[in-house]
MIVEXLUM-76576 format. One record per residue: residue in one letter; x, y negated, z negated of N, C-alpha, C in turn. Coordinates in pm, whole numbers, plus 50000, padded with zeros to 5 digits. Layout:
aXYZXYZXYZ ...
//
This chain:
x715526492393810714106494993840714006503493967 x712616508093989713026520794107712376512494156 x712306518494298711796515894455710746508994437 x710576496894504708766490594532708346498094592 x706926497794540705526502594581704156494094674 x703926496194803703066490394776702076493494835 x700996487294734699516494194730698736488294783 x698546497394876697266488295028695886499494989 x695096488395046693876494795091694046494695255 x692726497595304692266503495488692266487495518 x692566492195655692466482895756690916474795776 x690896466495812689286458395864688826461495689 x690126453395561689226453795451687826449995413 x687626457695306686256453195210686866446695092 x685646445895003685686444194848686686453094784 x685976466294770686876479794768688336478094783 x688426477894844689616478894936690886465794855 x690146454894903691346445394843691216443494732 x689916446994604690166444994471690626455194398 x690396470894446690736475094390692576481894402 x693036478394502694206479794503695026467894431 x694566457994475695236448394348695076453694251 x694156455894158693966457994025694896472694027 x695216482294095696116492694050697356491794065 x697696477394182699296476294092699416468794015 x698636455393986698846452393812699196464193703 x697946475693748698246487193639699576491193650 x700196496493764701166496893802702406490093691 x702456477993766703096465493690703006463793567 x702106467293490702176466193384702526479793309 x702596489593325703446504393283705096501593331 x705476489593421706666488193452707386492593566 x705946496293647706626500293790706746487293884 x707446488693981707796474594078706436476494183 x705566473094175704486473494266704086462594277 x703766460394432702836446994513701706452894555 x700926445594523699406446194620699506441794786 x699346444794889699316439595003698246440495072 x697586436295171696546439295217696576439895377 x695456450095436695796451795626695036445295669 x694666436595625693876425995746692886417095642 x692556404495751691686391895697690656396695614 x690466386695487689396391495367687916384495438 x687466392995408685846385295436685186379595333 x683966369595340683646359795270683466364495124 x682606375595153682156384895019683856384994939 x684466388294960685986388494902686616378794871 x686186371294989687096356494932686496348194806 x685086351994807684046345594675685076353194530 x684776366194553685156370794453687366366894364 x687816364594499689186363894450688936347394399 x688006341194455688026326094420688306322594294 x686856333294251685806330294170686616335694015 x687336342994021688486347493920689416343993914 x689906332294038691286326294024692546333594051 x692186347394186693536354794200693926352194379 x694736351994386695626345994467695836357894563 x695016357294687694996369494777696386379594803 x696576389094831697846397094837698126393494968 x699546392994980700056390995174699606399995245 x699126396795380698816403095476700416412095539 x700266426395533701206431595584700626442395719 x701066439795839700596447395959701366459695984 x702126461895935702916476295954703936476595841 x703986490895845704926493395759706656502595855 x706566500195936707516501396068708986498895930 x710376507695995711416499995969711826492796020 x712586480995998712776468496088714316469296061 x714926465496201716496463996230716856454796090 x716616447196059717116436595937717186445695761 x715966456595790716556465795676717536479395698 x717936479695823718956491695880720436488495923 x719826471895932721566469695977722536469695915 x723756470096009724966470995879725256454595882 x725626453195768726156436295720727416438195735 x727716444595655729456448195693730606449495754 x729996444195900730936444296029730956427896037 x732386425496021732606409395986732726407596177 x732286394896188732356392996331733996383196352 x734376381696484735456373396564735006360396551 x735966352396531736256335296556735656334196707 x735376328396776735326320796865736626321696930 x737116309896822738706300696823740086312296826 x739776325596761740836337596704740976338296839 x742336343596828743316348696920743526357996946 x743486363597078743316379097082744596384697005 x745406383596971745936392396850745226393496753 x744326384896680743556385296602742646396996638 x741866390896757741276404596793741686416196824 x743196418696864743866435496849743376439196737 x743916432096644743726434996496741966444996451 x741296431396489739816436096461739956449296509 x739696453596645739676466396696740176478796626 x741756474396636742336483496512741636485796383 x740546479196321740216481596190739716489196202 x738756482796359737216489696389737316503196506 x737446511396478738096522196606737096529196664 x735866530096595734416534696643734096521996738 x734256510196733733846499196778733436496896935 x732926497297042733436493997173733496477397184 x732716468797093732816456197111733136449196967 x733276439597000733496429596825732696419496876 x731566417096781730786404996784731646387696727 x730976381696827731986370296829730696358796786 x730956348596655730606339096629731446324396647 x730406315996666730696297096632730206292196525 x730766287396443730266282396316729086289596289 x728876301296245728176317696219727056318196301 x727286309596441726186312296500726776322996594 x725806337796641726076344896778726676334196911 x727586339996922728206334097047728406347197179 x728056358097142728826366797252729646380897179 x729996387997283730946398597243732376398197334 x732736403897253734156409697347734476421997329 x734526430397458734626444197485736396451697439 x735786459897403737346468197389738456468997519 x737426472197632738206476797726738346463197798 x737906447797790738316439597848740016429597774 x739696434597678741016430497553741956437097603 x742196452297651743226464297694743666454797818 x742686453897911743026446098049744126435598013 x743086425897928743956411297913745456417197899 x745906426397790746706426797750747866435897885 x747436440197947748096444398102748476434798127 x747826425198157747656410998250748876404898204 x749316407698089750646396598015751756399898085 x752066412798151752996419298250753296406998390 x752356402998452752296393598569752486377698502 x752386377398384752636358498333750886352998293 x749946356398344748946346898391747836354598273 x748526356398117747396361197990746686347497948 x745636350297912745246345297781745216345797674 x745046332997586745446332597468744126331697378 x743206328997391741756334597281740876342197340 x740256342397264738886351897222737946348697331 x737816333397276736876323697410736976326197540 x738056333197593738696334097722737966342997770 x737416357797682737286366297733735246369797685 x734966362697602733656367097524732376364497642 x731386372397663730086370997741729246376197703 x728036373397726726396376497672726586388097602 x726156394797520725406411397504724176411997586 x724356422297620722916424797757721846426997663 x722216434897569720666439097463721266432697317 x720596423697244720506417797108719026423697041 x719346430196915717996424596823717676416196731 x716796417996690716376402496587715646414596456 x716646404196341715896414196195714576417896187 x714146412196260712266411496263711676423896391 x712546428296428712526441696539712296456296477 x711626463096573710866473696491712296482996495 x713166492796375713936501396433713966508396553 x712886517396552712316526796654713126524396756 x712646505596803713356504596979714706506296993 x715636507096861716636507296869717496517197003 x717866521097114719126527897115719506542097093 x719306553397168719416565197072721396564797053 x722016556597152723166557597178723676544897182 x724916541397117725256526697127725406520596969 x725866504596937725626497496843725526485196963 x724346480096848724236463896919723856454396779 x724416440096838724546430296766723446425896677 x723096425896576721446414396515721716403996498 x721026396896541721106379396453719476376896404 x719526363696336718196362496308718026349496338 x717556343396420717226333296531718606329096585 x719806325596547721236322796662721996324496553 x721716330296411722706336496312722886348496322 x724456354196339725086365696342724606372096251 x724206384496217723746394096083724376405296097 x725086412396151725606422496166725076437096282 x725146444796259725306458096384724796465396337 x723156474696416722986483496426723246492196500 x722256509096462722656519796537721226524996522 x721056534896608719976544396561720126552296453 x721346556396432721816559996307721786556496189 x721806543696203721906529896076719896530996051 x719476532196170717646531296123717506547396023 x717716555596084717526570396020717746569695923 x719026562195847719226561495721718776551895604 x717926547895705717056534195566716406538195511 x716336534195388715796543795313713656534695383 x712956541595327711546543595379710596539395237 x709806528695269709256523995213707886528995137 x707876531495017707006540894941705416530294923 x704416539394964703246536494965702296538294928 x701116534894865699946538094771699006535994814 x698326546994897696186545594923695676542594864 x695246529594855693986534794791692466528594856 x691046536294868689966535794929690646541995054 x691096547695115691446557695274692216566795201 x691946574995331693056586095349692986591095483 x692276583795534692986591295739693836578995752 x693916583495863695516580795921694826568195981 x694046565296079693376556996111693046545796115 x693086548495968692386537595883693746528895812 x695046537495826695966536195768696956522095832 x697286512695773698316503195845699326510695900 x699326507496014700406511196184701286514696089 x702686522296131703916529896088703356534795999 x702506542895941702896547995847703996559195834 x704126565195923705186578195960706766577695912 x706506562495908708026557095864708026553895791 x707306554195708706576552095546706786565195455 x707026561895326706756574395226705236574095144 x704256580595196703286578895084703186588694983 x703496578194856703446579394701702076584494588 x701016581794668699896582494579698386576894650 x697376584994635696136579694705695176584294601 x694446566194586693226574194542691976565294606 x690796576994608689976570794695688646578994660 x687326571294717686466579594687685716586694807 x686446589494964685416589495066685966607295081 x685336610195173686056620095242687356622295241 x687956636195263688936637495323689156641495422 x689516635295546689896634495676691096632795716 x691026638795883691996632495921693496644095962 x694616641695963695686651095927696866644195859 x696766639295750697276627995687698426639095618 x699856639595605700476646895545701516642495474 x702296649395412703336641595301704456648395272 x706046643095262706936656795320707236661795112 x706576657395035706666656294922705196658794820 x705176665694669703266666294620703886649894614 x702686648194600701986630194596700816629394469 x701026621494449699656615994300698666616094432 x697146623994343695716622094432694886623394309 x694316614594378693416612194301691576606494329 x690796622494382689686621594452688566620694356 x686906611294359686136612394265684986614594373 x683626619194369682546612594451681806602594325 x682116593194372681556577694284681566571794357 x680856559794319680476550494463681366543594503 x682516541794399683436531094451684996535594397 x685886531194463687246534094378687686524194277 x686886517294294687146506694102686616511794006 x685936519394067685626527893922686766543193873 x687256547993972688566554093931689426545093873 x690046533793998690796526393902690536522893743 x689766516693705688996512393615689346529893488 x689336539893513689286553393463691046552793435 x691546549093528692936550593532693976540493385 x693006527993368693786520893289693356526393183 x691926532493167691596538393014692316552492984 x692866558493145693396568593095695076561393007 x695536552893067697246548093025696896541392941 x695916539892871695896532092721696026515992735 x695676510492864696226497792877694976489492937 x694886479492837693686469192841693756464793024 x692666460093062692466452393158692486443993167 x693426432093279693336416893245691586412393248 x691566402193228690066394293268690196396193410 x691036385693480690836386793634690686399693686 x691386406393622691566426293709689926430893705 x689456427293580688396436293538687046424193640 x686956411093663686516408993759686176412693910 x687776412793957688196422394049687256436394072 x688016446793966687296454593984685216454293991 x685236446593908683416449193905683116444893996 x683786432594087683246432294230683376437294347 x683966446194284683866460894419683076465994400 x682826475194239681466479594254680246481294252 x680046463794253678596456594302678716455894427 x680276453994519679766455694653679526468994722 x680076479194675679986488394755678916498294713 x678696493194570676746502494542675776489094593 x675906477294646674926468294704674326468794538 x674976466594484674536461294269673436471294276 x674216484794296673656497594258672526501994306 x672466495694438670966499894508671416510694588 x672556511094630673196521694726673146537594675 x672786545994724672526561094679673666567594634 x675436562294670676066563694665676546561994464 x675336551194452676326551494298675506559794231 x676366561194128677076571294039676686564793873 x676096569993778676396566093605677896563293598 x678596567293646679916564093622680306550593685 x679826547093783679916534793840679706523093768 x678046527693709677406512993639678006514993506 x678166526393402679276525093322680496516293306 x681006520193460682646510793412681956497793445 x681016492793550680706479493549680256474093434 x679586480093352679126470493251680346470593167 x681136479793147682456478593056683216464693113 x683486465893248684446455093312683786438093306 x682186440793336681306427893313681636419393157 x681576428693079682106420492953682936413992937 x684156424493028686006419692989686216406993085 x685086405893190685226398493304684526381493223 x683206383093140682596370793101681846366793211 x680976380693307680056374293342678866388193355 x677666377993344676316387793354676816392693483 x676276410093488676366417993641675246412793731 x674056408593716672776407093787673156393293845 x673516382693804673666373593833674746367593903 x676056374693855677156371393930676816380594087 x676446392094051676676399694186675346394294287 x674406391994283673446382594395674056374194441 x675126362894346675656355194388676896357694523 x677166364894447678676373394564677946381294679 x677176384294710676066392094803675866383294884 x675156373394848674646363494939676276356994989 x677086354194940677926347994969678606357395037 x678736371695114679256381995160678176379895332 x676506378795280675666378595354675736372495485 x676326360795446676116350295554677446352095634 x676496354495788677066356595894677136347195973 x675956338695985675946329796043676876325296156 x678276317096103679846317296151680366329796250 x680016337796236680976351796290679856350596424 x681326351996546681226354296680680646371796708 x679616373696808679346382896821680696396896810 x681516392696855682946404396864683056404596757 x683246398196655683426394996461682616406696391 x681036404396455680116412296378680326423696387 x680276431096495680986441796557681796452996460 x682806439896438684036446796353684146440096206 x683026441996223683066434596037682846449196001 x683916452395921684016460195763684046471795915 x684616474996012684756485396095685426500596035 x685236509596060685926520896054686036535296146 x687426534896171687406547696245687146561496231 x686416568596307686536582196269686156592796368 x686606605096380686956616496449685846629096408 x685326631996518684586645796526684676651296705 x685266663796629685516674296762686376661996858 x687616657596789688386654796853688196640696905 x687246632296891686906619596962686576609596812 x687076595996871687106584896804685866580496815 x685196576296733683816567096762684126553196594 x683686546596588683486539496504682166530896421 x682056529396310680936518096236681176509196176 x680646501396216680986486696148679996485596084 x679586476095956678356472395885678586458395804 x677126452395848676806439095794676266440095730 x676136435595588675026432995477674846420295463 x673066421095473672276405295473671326405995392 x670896393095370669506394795287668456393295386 x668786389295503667386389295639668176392395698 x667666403895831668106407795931667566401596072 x666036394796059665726384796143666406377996250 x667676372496235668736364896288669546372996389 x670096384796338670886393196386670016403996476 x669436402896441668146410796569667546407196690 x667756392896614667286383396773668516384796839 x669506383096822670736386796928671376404696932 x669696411296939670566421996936671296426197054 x670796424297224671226422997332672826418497321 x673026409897270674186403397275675336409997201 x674276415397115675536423997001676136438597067 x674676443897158674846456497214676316455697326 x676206442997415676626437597472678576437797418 x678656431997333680196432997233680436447097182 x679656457497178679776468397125680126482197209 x679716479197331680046484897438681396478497455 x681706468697492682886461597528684026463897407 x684116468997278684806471797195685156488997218 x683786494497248684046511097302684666513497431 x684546503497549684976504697698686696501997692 x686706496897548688306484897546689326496797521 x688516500497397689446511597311688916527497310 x688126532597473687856545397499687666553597388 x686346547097272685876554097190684496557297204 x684286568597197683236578797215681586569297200 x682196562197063680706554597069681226541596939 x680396527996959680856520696851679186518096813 x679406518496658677996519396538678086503896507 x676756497996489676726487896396675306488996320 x675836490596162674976489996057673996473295996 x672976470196078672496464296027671586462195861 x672496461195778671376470995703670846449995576 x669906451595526668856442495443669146448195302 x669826438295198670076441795095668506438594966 x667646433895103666676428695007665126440395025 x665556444795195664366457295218665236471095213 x665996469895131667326481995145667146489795233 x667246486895350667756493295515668516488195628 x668676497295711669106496795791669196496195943 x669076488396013668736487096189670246490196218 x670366502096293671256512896324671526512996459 x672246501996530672116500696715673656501496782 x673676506596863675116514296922675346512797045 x676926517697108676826518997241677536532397257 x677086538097402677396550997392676676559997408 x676486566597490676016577997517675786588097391 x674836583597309675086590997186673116589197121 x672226591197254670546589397187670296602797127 x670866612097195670926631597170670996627897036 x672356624096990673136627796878672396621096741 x671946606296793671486597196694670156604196612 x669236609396737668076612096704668206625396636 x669316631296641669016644896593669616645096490 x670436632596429671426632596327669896624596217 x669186616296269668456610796182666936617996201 x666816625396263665116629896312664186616396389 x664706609396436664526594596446663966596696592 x662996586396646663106583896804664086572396816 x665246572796963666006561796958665576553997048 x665206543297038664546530897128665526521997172 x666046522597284666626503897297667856506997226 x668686517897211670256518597122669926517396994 x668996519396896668546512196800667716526496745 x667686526096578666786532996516666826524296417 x665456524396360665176520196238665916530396092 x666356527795938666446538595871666246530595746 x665016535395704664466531695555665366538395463 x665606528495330666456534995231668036537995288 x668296533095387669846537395444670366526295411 x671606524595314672326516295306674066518195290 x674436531995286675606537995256676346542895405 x677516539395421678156544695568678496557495519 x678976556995425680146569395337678746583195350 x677856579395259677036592795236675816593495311 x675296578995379673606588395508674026584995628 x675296577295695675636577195807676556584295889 x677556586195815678916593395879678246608695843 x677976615095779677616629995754676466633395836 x675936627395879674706630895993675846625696144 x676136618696155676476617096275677936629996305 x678646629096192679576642096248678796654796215 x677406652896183677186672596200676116673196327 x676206662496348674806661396501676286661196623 x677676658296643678206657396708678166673696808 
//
């Protein structure tokens, strides 16, 4: 079987994001490729309803895709007895002639090294009467150890040093030994900046992206790559395109999955963003799924809605995303509620965490989308030197960090495109 795959969505997931990448490596998986679903960060409620509610079993949280010393090291360098005798250890050396040290174990736990050039000594020393006879005699700390769980990178541009994995010997890397691991192949899908992308990707091979937002960013690939761009409101509805293109039915759970992405991310098609193609595959997937769309998706809404629980810093960065104009980071986060009442009364407090998220991480400005899934809008309040930009991006007066925006419920198509052409 070839290389695993695995298929993430963006960081600070959505709906989007974690259903529909699951559902494309099932597809995956089921054409016979080795693909995992993984996901970059904690599911939110709206998500967790939906994986419940179909009976699928969240994908592991993976924070980088970094090479790690435990997939670069060599195994193959048998370590020293303890107890062995430095003839034993001549021996080793002799095998090992690149070597400057031989790693020395106790019942396969790391015990130490013994140096090339302290073995040469000993063996002078037998001239005067006063040698030793083991290993033990001569073995002391390694100044630098890694642990399999260590990012390559820090490795060493010069040198080999020992790995263990908590006080078990594992064998010897190099920087050399990292360069040659092979690089873990990867699948976008909902992103394509870098940004947005789980940490290492650089040390990553990406395999295939499909998504429905923009393309941003300077995201590159040393290889063509599967792409796969739509403007539709959601990427479950590509996915969803993808299994009808390979001739291959949808499980029940998948086709759940998918339809509850794109009830969340058209807000059950109130969002300007969707598409006939959207509510198409939903009602196709609603069938395969065995549930009414109107009814299941209010249900999953409200159950997405409630904020209640979430610490002002939470709200902030609920469903957050990064992005770049004329060179500067700013970000939006967005809450969907059925009353905004609640979250307004603490808007001070929120302004308050929002500044403190922009002061933390020297971004230009941080957005939070208040938006009412029931008056479909949006209370639009920020920090940042950005009233110029707001008001001229929306025609708006900005009051208090804050504009009102009737009918705004989409980050993708009435927020981000006014704010990077007002920049």
């Amino acid at each position: 079987m070839a290389e695993r795959i695995y298929v993430t969505g963006h960081k600070s997931p959505d709906t989007d994001s974690i259903c529909s990448s699951y559902a494309l490596a099932k597809l995956k998986e089921l054409q016979g490729i080795d693909a995992v679903p993984v996901r970059a960060g904690e599911l939110n409620k709206e998500t967790t309803f939906a994986l419940e509610y179909f009976k699928v079993t969240p994908q592991p949280l993976v924070t980088d895709f970094y090479i790690k010393v435990g997939e670069a090291v060599h195994r193959d360098v048998e370590p020293l007895a303890l107890s062995a005798s430095l003839k034993d250890a001549a021996r080793w050396f002799s095998d090992h002639e690149g070597h400057d040290f031989a790693p020395v174990v106790n019942d396969g736990k790391f015990a130490g090294i013994l140096e090339r050039g302290a073995l040469a000594e000993e063996f002078i020393r037998t001239v005067t009467g006063n040698e030793l006879d083991l290993v033990k005699d001569l073995v002391h700390d390694a100044e630098t150890v890694f642990s399999t769980s260590d990012n390559g990178h820090d490795v060493p541009a010069e040198g080999r040093y020992v790995v263990v994995d908590g006080t078990e010997y594992i064998g010897v890397i190099c920087a050399a030994c990292v360069a040659a691991a092979p690089k873990k192949k990867v699948f976008l899908v909902d992103h394509n900046e870098k940004k947005q992308i789980i940490d290492g990707i650089d040390e990553a091979e990406i395999v295939g992206v499909v998504d429905h937002h923009r393309i941003g960013g300077t995201l590159e690939t040393d290889a063509p790559i599967f792409i796969y761009f739509r403007p539709v409101g959601c990427s479950a509805t590509m996915v969803t395109a993808l299994y009808e293109e390979a001739g291959i039915s949808i499980p029940q759970n998948m086709a759940g999955l998918l339809l509850s992405a794109i009830i969340s991310d058209t807000v059950l098609f109130r969002s300007p963003t969707c598409t006939a193609e959207d509510k198409a595959a939903a009602e196709k997937l609603a069938a395969v799924a065995g549930v009414d769309i109107k009814a299941y998706g209010m249900e999953m809404l409200k159950a997405g809605a409630n904020v209640s629980d979430l610490s002002p810093d939470e709200i902030v960065r609920n469903d957050m995303k990064e992005f770049n104009g004329n060179g500067q980071t700013f970000t939006v986060a967005q809450v969907q509620v059925m009353d905004t009442t609640d979250l307004l009364d603490q808007k001070q407090t929120l302004l308050n965490a929002l500044e403190k998220l922009r002061a933390d991480n020297d971004y230009l400005a941080s957005f939070l989308m208040i938006t009412s899934i029931i008056d479909e809008a949006t209370n639009l309040i920020f920090a940042g030197n950005m009233d110029g930009v707001v008001g001229k991006a929306f025609a708006k007066d900005v009051l208090g960090n804050e504009v009102y925006l009737p009918g705004v419920m989409s980050r993708k198509k009435q927020v981000i495109p006014q704010i990077l052409s007002s920049l």
